[in-house]
VEXDREN-2710 file (C-alpha; in Angstrom, 1 decimal):
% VEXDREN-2710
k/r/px/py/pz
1/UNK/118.7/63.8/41.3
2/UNK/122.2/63.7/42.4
3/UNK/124.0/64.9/45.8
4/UNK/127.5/65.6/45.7
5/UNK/128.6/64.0/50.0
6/UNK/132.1/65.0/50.4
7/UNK/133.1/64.1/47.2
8/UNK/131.1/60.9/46.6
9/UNK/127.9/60.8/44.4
10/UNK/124.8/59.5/46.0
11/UNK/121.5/58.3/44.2
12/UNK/118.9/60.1/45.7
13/UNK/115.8/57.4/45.2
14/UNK/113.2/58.9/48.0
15/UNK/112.3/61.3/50.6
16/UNK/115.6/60.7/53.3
17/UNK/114.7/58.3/56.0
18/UNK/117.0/56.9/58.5
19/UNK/117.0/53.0/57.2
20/UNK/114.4/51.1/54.6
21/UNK/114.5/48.0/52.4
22/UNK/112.6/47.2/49.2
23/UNK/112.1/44.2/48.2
24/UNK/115.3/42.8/50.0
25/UNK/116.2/39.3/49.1
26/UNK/119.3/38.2/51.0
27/UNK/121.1/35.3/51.5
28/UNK/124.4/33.2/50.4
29/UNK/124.4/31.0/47.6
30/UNK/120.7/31.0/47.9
31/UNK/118.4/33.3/49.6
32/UNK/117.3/33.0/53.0
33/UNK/115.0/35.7/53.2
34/UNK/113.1/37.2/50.2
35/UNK/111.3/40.4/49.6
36/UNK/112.0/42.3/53.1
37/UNK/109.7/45.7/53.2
38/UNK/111.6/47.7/56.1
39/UNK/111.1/51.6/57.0
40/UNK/112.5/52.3/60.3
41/UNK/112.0/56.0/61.9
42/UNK/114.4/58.2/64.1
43/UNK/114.4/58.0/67.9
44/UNK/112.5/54.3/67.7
45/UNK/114.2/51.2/68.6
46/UNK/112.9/48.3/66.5
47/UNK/113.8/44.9/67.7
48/UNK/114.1/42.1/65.2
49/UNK/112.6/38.9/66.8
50/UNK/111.8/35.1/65.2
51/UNK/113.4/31.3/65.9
52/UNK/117.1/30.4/65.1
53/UNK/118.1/30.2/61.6
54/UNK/115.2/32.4/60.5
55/UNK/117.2/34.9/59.1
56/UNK/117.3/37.8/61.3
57/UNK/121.3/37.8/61.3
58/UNK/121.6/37.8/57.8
59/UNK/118.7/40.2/57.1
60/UNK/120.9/43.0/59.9
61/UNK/124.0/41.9/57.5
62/UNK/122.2/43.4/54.6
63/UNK/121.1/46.3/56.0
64/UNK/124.7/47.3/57.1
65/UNK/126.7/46.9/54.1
66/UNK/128.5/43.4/55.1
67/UNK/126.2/41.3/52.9
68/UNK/125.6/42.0/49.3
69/UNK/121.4/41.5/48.6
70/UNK/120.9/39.2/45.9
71/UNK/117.9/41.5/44.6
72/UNK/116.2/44.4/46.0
73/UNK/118.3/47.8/47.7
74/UNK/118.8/49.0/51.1
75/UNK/118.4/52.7/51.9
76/UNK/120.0/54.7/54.4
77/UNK/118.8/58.9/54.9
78/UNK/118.0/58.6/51.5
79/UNK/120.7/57.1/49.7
80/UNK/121.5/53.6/47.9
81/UNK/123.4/51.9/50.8
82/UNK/125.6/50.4/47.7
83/UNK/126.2/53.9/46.4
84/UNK/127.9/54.7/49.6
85/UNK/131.8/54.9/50.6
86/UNK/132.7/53.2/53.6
87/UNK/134.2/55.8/55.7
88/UNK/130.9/57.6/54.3
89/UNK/128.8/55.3/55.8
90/UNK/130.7/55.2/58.9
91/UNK/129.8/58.4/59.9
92/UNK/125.7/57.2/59.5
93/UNK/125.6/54.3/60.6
94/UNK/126.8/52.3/63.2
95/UNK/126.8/48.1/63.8
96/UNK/127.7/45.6/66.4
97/UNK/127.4/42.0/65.5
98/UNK/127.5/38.5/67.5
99/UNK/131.7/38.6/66.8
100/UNK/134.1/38.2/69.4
101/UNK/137.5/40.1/68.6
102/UNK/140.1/39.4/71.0
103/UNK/142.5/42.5/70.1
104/UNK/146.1/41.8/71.8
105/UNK/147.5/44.3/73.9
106/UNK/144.2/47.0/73.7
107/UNK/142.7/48.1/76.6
108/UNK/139.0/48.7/76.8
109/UNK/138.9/52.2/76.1
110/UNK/141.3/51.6/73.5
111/UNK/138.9/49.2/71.7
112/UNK/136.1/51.8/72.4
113/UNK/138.2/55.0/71.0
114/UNK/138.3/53.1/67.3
115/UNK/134.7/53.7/67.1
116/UNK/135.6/56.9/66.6
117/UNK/137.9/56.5/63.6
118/UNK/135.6/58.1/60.7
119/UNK/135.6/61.3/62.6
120/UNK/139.2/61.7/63.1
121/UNK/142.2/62.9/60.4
122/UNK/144.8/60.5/58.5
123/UNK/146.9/60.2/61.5
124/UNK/143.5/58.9/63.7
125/UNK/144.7/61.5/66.5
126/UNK/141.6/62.0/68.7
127/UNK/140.2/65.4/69.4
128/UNK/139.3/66.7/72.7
129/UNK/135.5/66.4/70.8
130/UNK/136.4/62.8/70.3
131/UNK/137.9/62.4/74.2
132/UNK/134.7/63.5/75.4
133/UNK/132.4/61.0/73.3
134/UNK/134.3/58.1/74.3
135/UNK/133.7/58.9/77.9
136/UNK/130.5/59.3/77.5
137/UNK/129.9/55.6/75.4
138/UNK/132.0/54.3/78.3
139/UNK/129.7/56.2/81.1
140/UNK/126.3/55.4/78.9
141/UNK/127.6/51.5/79.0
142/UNK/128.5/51.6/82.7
143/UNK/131.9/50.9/81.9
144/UNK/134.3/53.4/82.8
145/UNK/135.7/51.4/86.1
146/UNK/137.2/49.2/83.2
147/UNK/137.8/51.0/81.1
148/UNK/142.2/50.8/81.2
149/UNK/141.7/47.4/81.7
150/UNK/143.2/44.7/79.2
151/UNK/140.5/43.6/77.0
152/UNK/141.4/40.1/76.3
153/UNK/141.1/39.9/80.5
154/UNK/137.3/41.4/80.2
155/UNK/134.1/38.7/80.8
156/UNK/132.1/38.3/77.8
157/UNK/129.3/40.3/79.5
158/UNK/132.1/43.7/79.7
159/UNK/133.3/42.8/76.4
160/UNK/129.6/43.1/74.7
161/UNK/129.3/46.5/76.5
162/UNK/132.6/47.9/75.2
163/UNK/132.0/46.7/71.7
164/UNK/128.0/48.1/72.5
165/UNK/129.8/51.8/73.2
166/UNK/132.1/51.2/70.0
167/UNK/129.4/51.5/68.1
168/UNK/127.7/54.6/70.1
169/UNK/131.1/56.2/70.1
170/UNK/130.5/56.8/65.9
171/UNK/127.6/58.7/67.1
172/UNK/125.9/57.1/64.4
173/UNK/122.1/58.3/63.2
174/UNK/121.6/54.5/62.6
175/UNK/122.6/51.8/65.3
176/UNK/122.3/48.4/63.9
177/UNK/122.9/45.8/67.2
178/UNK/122.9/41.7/66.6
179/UNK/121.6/39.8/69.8
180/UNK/122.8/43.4/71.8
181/UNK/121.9/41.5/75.5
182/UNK/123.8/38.1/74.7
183/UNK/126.3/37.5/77.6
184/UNK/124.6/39.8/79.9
185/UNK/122.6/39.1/83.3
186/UNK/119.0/40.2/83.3
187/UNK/119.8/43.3/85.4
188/UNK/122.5/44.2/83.0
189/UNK/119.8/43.2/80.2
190/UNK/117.3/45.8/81.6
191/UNK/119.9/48.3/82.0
192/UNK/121.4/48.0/78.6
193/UNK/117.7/48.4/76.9
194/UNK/116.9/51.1/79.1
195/UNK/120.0/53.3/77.9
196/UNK/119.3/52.2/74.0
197/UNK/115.9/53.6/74.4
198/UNK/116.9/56.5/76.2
199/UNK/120.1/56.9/73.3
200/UNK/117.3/56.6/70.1
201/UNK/115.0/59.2/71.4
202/UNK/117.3/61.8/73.2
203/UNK/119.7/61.3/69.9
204/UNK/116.9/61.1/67.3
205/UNK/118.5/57.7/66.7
206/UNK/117.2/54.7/64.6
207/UNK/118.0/51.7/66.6
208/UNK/117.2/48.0/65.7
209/UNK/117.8/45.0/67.3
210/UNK/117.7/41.2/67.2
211/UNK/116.5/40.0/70.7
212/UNK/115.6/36.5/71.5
213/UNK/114.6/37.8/75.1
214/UNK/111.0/38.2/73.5
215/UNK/109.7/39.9/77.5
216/UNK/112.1/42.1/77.0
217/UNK/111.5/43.0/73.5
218/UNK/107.8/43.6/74.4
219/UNK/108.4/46.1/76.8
220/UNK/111.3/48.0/75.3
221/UNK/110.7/48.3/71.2
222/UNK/108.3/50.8/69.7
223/UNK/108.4/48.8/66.6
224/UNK/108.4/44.9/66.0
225/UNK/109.9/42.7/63.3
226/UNK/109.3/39.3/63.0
227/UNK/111.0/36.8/60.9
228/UNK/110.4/33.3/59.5
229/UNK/109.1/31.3/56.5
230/UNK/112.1/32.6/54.5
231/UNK/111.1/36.5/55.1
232/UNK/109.0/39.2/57.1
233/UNK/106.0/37.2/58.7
234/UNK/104.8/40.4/61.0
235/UNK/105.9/43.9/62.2
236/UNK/103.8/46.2/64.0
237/UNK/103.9/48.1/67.5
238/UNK/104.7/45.5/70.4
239/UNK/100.7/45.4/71.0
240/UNK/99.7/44.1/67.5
241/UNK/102.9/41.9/67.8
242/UNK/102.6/40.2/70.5
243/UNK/99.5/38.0/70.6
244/UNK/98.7/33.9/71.1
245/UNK/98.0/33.9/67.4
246/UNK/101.4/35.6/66.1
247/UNK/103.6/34.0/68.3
248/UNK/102.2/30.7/68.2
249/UNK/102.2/31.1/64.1
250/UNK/106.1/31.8/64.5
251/UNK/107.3/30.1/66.8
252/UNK/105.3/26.5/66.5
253/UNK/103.4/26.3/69.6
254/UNK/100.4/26.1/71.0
255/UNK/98.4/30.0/70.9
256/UNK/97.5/29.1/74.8
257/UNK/101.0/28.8/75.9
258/UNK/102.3/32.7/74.9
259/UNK/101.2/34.9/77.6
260/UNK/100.7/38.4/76.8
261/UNK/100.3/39.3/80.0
262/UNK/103.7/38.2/81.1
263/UNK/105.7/38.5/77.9
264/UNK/106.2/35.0/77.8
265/UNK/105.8/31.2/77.2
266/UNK/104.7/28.7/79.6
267/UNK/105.7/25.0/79.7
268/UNK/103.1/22.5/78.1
269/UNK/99.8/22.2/80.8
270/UNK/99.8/19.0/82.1
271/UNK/97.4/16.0/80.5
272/UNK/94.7/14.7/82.3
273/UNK/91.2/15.3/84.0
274/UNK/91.6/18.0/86.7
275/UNK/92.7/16.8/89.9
276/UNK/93.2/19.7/92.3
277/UNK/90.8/22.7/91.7
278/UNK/92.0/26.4/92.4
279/UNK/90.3/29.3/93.9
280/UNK/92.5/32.0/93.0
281/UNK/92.5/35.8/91.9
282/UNK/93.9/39.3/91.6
283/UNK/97.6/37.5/90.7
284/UNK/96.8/34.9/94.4
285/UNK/97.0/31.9/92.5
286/UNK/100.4/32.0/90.4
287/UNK/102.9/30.2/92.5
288/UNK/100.3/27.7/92.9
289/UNK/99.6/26.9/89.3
290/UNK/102.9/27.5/88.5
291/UNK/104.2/24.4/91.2
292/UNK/100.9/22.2/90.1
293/UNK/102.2/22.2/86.3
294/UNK/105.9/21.1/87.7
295/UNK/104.6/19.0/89.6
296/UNK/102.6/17.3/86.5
297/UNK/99.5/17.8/88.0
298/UNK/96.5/18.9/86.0
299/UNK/94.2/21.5/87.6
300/UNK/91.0/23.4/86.9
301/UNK/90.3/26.8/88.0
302/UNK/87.7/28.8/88.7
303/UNK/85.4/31.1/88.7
304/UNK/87.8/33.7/88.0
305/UNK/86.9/37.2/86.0
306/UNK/87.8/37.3/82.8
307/UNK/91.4/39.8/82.2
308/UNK/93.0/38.6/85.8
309/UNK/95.9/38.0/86.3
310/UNK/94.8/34.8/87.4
311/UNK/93.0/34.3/84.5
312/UNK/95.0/34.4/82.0
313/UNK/98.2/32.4/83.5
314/UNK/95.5/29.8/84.0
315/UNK/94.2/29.9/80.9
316/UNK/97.9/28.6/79.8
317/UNK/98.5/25.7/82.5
318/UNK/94.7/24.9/83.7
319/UNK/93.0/22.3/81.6
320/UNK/89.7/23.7/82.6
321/UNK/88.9/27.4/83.2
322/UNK/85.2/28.7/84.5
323/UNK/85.0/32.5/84.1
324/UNK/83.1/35.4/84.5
325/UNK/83.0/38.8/83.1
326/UNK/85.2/41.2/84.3
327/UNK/84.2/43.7/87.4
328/UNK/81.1/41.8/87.6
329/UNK/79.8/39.4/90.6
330/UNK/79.8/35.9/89.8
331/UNK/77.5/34.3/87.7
332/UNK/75.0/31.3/88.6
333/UNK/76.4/29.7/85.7
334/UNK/79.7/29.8/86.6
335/UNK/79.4/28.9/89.7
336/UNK/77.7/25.7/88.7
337/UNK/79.8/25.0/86.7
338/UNK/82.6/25.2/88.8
339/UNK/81.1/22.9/91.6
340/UNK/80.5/20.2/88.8
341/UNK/84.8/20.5/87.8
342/UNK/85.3/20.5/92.0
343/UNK/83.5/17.1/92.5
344/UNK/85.6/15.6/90.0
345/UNK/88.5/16.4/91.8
346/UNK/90.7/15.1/95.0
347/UNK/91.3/18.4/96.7
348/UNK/90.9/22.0/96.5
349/UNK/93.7/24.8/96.6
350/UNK/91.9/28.0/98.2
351/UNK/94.6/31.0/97.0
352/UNK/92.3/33.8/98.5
353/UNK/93.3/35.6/101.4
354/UNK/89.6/37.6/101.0
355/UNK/86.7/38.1/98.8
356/UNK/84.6/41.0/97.9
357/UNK/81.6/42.0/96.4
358/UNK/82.7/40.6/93.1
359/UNK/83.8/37.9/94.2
360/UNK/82.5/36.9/97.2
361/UNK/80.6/33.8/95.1
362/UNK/83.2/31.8/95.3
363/UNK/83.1/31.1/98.9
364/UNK/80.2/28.6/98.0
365/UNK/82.5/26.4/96.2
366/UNK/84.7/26.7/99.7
367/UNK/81.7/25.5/101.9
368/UNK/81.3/22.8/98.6
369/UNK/84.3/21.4/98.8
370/UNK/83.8/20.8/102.5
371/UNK/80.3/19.3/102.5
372/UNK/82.0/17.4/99.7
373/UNK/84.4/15.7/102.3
374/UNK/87.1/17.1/99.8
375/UNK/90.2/18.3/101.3
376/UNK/90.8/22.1/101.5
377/UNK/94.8/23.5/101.2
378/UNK/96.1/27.6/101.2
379/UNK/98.6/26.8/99.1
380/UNK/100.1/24.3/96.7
381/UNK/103.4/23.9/98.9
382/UNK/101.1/23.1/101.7
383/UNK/99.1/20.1/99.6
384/UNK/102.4/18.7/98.6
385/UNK/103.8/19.1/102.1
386/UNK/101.1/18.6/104.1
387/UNK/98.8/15.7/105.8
388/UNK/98.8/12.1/103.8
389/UNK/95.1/12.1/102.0
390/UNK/93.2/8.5/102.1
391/UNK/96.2/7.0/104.0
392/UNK/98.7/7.6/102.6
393/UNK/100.4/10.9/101.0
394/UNK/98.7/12.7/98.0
395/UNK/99.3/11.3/94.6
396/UNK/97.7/13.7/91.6
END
């Protein structure tokens, strides 16, 4: 079936859909990725995660036109991308890539009012339609203070948000971004997800992403795409994406050291036998295990419930965990077993400011520690800081 689009021919191929791939192989003189399965929906934002050289670039190049697939066909609404004119295409779809133009004598808003070039006549004169959506891309990108400014004078941060409302000036219904928070400070990296969220589902937009800020990709993207091994390894939601065994499978690391909890990796535990135990829970503990593993000292902890906070940072950094079931008191297993990883240790960190009914167990490895002539801290800072042990100061 053909559709006659002001005065271009498109193939029809399938029911219209803001952006798919089938059986994309892209690359240069060789692929880098091979049979890429994509179908993206309106008022998502997808974010495009996996190591450095993995292809994530070059598979965003593909899907926008700027790099020809070596086999398989991008679809965008519907429509062969390759079938489509450019200024066509300009009107659907909308990209910002990792470039750095340095445009002479253009001021911010100028660089921001070209986004709106496949709306306006053969002179380019702007509309006061087109007026009105560059001020709001510069308002949406919190940039309008700068907005007369010289461009070549702009940080890299302002520069990624005026190329940023470039794109959402085309009022595109696809926004393809490449590393969109590079250059930006982690308020400015919140903010800037925020509003592409906000943009895809109040606009009905299809928005992907590459993000190496993988926290930030966990909270902010309906959809997930990971890449390595020369192609797609996962996609899903952000909860089937983001587990030990996915991450650790694409990025090379050990499952323990991704924490779901947090959105993020942990440095490598320290090696060793325990030599400071932990009484921690309900999030008491972090700073303390967090210092111990700088400090290259290699810890147990214990007993804490199983889905704590507590719990599962330790599970990362501790080299020996005792648990219990969640929302349940302490077992008599656990707390044996947790005296028998105290003994073998040279002091105990006591996090708790209380305990309860669930917990309230794990005073008897308090009173242990002290009829085990072990010395008791409140904090880590305090054990590092505090009185010398056997003499001299503590070495662990």
């Amino acid at each position: 079936m053909n559709a006659q689009i002001n005065g271009s021919t498109r193939r029809r191929q399938e029911p219209a859909t803001p952006l798919a791939a089938r059986n994309l192989s892209a690359g240069y003189a060789a692929p880098i990725v091979r049979g890429v399965e994509i179908d993206l929906a309106a008022g998502t934002l997808t974010a495009l995660i996996g190591p450095n050289g993995s292809g994530k670039s070059t598979i965003l190049k593909s899907l926008c036109g700027r790099l020809r697939p070596l086999a398989g066909t991008v679809i965008v609404e519907g429509a062969e991308l390759a079938s489509l004119r450019e200024r066509d295409l300009a009107r659907t779809l909308a990209v910002h890539d990792t470039s750095r133009p340095s445009p002479e004598l253009l001021t911010c808003r100028d660089v921001v009012e070209a986004g709106r070039f496949p709306h306006t006549g053969r002179f380019g004169s702007l509309t006061h339609a087109d007026r009105d959506a560059v001020q709001e891309a510069l308002a949406l990108c919190h940039i309008e203070d700068i907005s007369e400014r010289d461009f070549a004078t702009l940080s890299d941060g302002q520069r990624q948000r005026a190329l940023i409302a470039r794109a959402i000036c085309q009022e595109p219904r696809v926004l393809i971004l490449d590393e969109p928070t590079s250059y930006l400070d982690v308020s400015s990296q919140l903010e800037m997800l925020q509003m592409l969220r906000r943009l895809a589902r109040a606009r009905g937009i299809c928005v992907i992403a590459s993000l190496h800020e993988l926290a930030l990709a966990q909270k902010a993207a309906d959809h997930v795409i990971a890449v390595a091994r020369e192609g797609i390894a996962f996609q899903g939601s952000a909860r089937e994406a983001f587990t030990q065994e996915h991450m650790a499978n694409l990025y090379g690391i050990d499952p323990s050291s991704f924490n779901p909890a947090f959105g993020s990796f942990e440095m490598e535990r320290p090696r060793g036998s325990a030599r400071v135990f932990i009484v921690a829970g309900g999030g008491s503990g972090v700073e303390d295990m967090r210092e111990l593993q700088r400090r290259d000292v290699p810890f147990a902890a214990g007993v804490l419930h199983r889905g704590d906070i507590d719990w599962s940072l330790a599970r990362a950094l501790a080299v020996q965990v005792i648990d219990t079931p969640a929302f349940e008191p302490i077992e008599e297993r656990a707390i044996m077993d947790a005296k028998a990883a105290l003994e073998g240790c040279r002091a105990l960190i006591w996090s708790l400011e209380d305990t309860g009914a669930v917990n309230r167990r794990n005073r008897d490895l308090l009173e242990h520690a002290k009829a085990c002539n072990l010395p008791v801290y409140a904090s880590a800072t305090e054990l590092f800081n505090g009185p010398e042990l056997y003499g001299h100061a503590p070495t662990f």
